[in-house]
NURO-354111 format. One record per residue (C-alpha): residue in one letter; x, y, z. Coordinates in pm, whole numbers, plus 50000, padded with zeros to 5 digits. Example, Ala and Ser with C-alpha at 12.3 -4.5 7.8 and 13.67 -1.06 7.14 Angstrom:
// residues 2
a512304955050780s513674989450714
This chain:
// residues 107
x682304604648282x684134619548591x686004590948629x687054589648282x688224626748312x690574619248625x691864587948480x692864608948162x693874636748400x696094615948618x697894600048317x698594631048186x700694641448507x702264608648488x703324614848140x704474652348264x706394636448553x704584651948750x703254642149111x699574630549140x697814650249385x693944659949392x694364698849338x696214688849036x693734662648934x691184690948984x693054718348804x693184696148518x689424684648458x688424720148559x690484729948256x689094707548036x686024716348119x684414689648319x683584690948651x684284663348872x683014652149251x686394659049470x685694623749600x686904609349312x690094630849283x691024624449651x690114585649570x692564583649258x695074605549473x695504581249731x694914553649476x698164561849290x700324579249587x703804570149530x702774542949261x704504547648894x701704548648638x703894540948318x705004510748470x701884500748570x700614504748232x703214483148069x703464456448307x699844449448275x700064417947980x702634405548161x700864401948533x697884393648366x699234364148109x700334336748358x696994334748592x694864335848259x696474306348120x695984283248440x692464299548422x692184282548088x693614253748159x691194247348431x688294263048267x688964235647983x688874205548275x685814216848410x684434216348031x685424183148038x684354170148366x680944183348297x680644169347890x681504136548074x678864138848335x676204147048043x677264112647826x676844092748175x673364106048263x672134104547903x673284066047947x671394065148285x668264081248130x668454053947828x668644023448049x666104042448261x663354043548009x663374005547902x662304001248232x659764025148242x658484010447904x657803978848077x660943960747887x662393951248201x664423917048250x661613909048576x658793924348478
């Protein structure tokens, strides 16, 4: 929950323009009413020091987009690769158990 509250906190400084520090991270959960380890205001502090949060927010589809489709794309190979291996050693397992049948060609 606390780091819910600072993340909330910390956008709402963003949104006032406002710099990011821990007091005001503090000042701002204390005010809402939920009390928060210092840790994690000091960590988001120096987390977002000198970072701008509304363009992080709406540059994260585009960042994201690019390495998720060569994700896919290689995600779907190794789908392949391995539906392929399956059919082979099915095949294996097939001419495997004529011989164990006693069907062999020198029996």
């Amino acid at each position: 929950m606390s780091e819910t509250a600072i993340s909330y906190a910390a956008l709402i400084l963003a949104d006032a323009e406002v710099e990011i520090t821990s007091d005001k991270l503090l000042s701002l959960t204390k005010a809402a009413g939920v009390e928060v380890e210092p840790i994690w205001a000091s960590l988001f502090a120096r987390a977002l020091e000198g970072k701008d949060i509304k363009d992080l927010l709406t540059n994260v589809g585009a960042v994201g987009a690019a390495p998720a489709a060569g994700a896919t794309a290689v995600g779907a190979a190794a789908t392949e690769a391995a539906a392929e291996e399956v059919v082979e050693e099915k095949e294996e397992e097939k001419e495997e158990s004529d011989d164990d049948m006693g069907f062999g060609l020198f029996d």
